[in-house]
C-alpha positions as CSV (number, residue, x, y, z in Angstrom):
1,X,20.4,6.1,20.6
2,X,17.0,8.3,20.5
3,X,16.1,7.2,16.6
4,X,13.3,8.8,14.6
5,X,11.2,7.2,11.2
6,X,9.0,9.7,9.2
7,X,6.1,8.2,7.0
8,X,3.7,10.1,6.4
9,X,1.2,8.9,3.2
10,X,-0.2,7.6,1.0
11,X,-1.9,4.2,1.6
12,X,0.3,2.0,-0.3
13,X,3.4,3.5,0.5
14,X,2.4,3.6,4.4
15,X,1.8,0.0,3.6
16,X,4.8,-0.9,1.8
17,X,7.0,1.2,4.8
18,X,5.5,-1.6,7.4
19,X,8.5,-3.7,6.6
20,X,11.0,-1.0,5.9
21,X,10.0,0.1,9.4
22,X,10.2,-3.4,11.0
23,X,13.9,-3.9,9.2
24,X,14.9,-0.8,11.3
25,X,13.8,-2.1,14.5
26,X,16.1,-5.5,14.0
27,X,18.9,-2.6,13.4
28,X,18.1,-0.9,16.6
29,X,17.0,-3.6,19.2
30,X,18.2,-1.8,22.2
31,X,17.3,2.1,20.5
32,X,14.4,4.1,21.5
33,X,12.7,4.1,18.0
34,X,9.5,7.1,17.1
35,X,7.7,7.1,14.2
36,X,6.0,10.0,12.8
37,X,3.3,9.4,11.2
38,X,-0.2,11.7,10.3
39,X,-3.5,10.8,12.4
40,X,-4.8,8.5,9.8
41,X,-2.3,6.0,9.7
42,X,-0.9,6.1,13.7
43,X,-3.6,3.5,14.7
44,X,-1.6,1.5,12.3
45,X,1.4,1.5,14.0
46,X,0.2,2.1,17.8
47,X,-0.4,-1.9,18.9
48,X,3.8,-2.6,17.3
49,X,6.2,-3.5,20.3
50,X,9.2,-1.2,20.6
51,X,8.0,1.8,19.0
52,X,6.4,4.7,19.5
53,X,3.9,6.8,17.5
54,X,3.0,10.3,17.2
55,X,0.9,12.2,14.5
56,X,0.6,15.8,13.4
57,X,-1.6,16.5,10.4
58,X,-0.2,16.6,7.2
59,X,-0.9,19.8,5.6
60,X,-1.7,23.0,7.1
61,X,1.7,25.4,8.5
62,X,0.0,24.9,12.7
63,X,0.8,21.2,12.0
64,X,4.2,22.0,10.2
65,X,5.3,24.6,13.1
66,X,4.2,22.2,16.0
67,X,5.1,19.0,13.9
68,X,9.0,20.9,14.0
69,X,9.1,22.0,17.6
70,X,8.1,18.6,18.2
71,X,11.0,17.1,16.5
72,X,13.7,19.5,17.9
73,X,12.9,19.2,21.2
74,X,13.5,15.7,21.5
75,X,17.4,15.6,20.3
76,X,16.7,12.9,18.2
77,X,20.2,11.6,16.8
78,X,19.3,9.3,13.5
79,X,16.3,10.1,11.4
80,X,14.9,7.7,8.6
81,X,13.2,10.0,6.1
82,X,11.4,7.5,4.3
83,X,8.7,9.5,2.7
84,X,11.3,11.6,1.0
85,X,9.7,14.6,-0.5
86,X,10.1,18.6,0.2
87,X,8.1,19.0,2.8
88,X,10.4,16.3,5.3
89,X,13.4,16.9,3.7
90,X,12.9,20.2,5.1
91,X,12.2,18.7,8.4
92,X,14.9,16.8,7.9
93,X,17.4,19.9,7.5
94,X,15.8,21.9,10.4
95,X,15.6,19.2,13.3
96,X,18.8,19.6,14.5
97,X,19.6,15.6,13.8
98,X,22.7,15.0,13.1
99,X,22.6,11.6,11.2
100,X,20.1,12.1,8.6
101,X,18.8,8.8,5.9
102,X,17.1,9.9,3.1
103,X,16.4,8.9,-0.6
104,X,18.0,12.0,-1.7
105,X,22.1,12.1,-2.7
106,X,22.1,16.0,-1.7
107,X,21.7,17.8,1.6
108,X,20.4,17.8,4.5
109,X,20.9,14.0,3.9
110,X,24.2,12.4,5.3
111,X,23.6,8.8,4.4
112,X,21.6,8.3,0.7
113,X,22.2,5.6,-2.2
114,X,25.2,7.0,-4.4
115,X,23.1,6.9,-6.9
116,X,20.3,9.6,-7.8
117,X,16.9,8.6,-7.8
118,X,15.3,8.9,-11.3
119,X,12.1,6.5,-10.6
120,X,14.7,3.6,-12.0
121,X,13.4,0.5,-10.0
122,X,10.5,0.0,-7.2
123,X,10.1,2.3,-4.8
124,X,10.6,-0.5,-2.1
125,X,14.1,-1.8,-3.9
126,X,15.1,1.7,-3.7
127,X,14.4,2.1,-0.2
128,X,16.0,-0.5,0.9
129,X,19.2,0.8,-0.7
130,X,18.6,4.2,1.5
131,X,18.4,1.3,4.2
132,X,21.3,-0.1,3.3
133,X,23.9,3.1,3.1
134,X,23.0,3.2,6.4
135,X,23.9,0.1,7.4
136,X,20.6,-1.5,7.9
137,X,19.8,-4.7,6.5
138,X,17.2,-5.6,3.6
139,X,13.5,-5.9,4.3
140,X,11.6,-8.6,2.8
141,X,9.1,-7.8,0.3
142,X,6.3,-8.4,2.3
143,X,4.4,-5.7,4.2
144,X,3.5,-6.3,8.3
145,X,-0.3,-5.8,9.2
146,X,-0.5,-8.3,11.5
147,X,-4.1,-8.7,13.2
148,X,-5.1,-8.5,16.7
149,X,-8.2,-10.3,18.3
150,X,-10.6,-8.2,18.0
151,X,-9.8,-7.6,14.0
152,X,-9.6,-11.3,13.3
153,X,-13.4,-11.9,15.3
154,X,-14.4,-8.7,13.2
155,X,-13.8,-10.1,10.1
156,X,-14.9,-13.8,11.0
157,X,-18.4,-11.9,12.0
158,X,-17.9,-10.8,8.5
159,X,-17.5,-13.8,7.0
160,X,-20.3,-15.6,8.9
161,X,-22.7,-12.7,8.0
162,X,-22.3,-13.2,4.1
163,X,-21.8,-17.0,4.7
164,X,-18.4,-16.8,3.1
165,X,-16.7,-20.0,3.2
166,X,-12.2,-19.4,3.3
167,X,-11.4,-19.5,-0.4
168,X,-14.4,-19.5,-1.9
169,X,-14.8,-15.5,-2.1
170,X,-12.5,-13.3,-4.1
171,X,-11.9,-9.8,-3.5
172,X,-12.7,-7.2,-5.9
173,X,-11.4,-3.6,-5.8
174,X,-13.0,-1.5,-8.8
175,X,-12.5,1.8,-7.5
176,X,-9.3,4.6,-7.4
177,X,-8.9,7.7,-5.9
178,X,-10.8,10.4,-6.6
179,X,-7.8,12.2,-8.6
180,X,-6.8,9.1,-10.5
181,X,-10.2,7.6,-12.2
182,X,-8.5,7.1,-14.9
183,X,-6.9,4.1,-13.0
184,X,-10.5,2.4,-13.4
185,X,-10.7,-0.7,-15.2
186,X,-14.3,-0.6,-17.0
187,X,-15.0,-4.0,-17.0
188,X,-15.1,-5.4,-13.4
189,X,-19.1,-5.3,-13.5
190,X,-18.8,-8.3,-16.2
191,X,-15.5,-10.1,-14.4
192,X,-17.6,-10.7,-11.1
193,X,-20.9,-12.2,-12.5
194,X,-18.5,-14.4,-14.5
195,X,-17.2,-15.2,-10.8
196,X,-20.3,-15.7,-9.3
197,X,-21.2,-17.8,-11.8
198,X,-18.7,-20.0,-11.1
199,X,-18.8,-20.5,-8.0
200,X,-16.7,-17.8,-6.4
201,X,-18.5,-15.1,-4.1
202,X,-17.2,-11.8,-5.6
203,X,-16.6,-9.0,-3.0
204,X,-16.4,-5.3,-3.5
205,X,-14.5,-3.3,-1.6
206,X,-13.8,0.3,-1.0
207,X,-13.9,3.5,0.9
208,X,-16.9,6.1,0.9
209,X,-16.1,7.7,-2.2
210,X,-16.6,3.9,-3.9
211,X,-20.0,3.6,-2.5
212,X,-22.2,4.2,-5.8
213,X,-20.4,2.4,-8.1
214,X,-19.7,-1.0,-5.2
215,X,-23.7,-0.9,-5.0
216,X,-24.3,-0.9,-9.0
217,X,-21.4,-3.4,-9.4
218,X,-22.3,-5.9,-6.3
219,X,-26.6,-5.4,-7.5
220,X,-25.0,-7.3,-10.6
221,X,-23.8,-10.0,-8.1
222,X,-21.7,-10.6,-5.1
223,X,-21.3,-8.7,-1.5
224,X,-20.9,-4.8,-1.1
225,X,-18.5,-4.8,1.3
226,X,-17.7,-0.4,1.2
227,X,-16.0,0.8,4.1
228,X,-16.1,-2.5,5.8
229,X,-13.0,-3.1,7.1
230,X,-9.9,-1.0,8.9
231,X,-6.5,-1.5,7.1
232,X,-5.1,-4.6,9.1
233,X,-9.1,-6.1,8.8
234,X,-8.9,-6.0,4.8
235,X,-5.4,-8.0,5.4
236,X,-7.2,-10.3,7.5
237,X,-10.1,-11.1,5.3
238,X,-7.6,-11.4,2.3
239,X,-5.5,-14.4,4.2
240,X,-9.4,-16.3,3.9
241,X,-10.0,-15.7,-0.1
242,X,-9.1,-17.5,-2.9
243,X,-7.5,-14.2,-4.7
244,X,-7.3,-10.6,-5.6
245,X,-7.9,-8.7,-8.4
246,X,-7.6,-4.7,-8.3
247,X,-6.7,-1.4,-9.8
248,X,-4.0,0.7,-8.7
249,X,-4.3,1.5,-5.7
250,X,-3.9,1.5,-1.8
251,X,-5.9,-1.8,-1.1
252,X,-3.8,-3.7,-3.9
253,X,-0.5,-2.9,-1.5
254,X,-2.7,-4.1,1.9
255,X,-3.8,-7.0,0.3
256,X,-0.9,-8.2,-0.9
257,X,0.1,-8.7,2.9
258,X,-2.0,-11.5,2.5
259,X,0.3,-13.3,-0.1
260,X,-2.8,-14.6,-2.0
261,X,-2.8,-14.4,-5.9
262,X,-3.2,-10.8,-6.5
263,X,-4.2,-9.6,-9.9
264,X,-2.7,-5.6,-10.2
265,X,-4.6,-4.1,-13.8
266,X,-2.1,-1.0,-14.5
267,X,-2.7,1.6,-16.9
268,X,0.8,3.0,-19.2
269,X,2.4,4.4,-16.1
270,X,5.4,2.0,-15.3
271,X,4.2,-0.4,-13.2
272,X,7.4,-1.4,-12.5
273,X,8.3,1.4,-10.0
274,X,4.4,0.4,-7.6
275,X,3.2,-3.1,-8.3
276,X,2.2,-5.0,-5.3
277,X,5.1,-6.6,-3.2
278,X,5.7,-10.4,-4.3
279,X,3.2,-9.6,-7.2
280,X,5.0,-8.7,-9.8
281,X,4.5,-11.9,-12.0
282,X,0.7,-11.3,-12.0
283,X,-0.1,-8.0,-13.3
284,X,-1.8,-7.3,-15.9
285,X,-0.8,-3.9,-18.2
286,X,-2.8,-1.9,-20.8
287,X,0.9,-1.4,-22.6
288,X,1.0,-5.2,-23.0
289,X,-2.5,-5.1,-24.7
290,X,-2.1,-1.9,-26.8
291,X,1.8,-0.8,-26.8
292,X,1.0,2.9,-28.8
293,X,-0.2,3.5,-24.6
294,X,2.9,3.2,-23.5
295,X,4.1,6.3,-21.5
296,X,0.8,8.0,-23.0
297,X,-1.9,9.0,-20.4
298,X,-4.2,6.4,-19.0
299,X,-7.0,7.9,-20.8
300,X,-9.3,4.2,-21.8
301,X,-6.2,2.4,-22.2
302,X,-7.2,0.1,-18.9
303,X,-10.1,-0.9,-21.5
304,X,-8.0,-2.6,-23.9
305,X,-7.6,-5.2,-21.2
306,X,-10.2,-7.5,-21.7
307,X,-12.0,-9.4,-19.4
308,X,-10.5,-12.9,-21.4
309,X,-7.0,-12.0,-20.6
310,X,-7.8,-11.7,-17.1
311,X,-10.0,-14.6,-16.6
312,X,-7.0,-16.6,-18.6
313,X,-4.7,-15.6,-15.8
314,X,-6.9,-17.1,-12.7
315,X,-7.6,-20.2,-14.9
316,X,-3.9,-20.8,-15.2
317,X,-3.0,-20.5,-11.3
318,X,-6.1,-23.1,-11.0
319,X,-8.1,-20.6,-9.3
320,X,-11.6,-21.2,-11.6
């Protein structure tokens, strides 16, 4: 069987797919098994055994048309849409596949959870009920970003560089996307000097569009570490530190790869549906701080959590 995965974006749900996609390969052990994927994340998947990548950009109708043709011609016959929105569905309806796995109980999807999807549980729980009506068994809550040698010497270069000793640093992620500020928690300038104070090497992480605010926060204390590391090097560097604590947002899901003590701070949204795999039990919400927030917009609800409540949490896992 010729068997085709689509993921397309965002970070964390790329991130979180890792082990929906590895729970289809122990389906398919003797399958020929693609993934689709766009160019950012295909260097992601490229090293895994057993499957093959290709990318088309994600937006732009040349990347639609070709990404199509592309999909017909190869006669696929099982797809797994697990990004689930318009744009594949419409794939999904036009490849000419005739078993079709999708979060959607309507067409052009021939195996989808009897239920409707209303945002009810976590995205991951849900997907592995579109796994399951086809017949493929649960994937752990844990995603795959398994490190190769040359990511594991990068970040042990790192390490060295900064003198950062294994569980003596904690990672710090104070930034969001650039559409979602509101997911900013005000008050990680003040959590890492407490950190550093203690003892702990704070480390700031984030992409470009973090880089002002990782040099004011880190010129306060700790280690600017902005566009530092791939995807599968944060991972690695989070399997050395003593813990986690982040906003919303992509890095949160790649850390928690790691299984270290992650610390998610959540705005009103329902954090329910996105918190970090295996994390659940450590986030923090605004809602639980100030409950007139709850299904409100973020707005400077994130500030009612103070820097206390957080600091209570590492003190009670023994972590300062």
């Amino acid at each position: 069987m010729r068997v085709l995965i689509i993921k397309l974006g965002a970070l964390g749900d790329v991130v979180m797919a890792t082990a929906l996609v590895q729970a289809i390969q122990r389906a398919h052990p003797h399958d020929e098994l693609w993934l689709l994927t766009t160019p950012h994340y295909e260097p992601l998947f490229a090293p895994w055994p057993g499957l093959a990548t290709i990318a088309f950009p994600r937006t732009g109708w040349r990347g639609t048309v070709a990404r199509l043709r592309w999909v017909r011609a190869q006669r696929f016959e099982r797809v797994y849409d697990l990004q689930g929105n318009d744009r594949t569905g419409v794939l999904c309806a036009l490849s000419g596949i005739p078993e079709r796995v999708g979060n959607h109980a309507r067409y052009p999807y021939t195996h989808h959870p009897a239920e409707g999807w209303r945002g009810q549980c976590h995205i991951f729980e849900r997907m592995n009920a579109v796994l399951a009506s086809a017949g493929v068994p649960a994937a752990p809550p844990r995603p795959v970003l398994p490190a190769g040698e040359a990511d594991r010497a990068a970040v042990a270069e790192f390490m060295a560089a900064h003198g950062l000793a294994a569980r003596r640093f904690a990672l710090l992620h104070a930034g969001a996307s650039a559409l979602r500020q509101d997911k900013v928690w005000p008050h990680f300038g003040e959590l890492g000097t407490r950190l550093e104070k203690h003892g702990v090497r704070a480390v700031w992480l984030g992409a470009s569009g973090d880089r002002v605010r990782n040099a004011q926060l880190a010129a306060g204390g700790g280690i600017d570490a902005t566009e530092a590391f791939t995807i599968v090097q944060l991972a690695e560097i989070a399997r050395h530190a003593r813990c986690a604590v982040t906003n919303d947002s992509g890095p949160m899901h790649v850390i928690s790869a790691a299984e270290i003590p992650l610390f998610g701070l959540f705005g009103p949204s329902n954090w329910r549906r996105n918190h970090a795999l295996g994390q659940a039990h450590r986030v923090l919400a605004c809602v639980d701080y100030d409950p007139a927030f709850r299904g409100q917009p973020a707005g400077d609800c994130l500030g009612r959590i103070p820097v206390a409540a957080v600091w209570a949490r590492l003190e009670q896992e023994g972590l300062v």
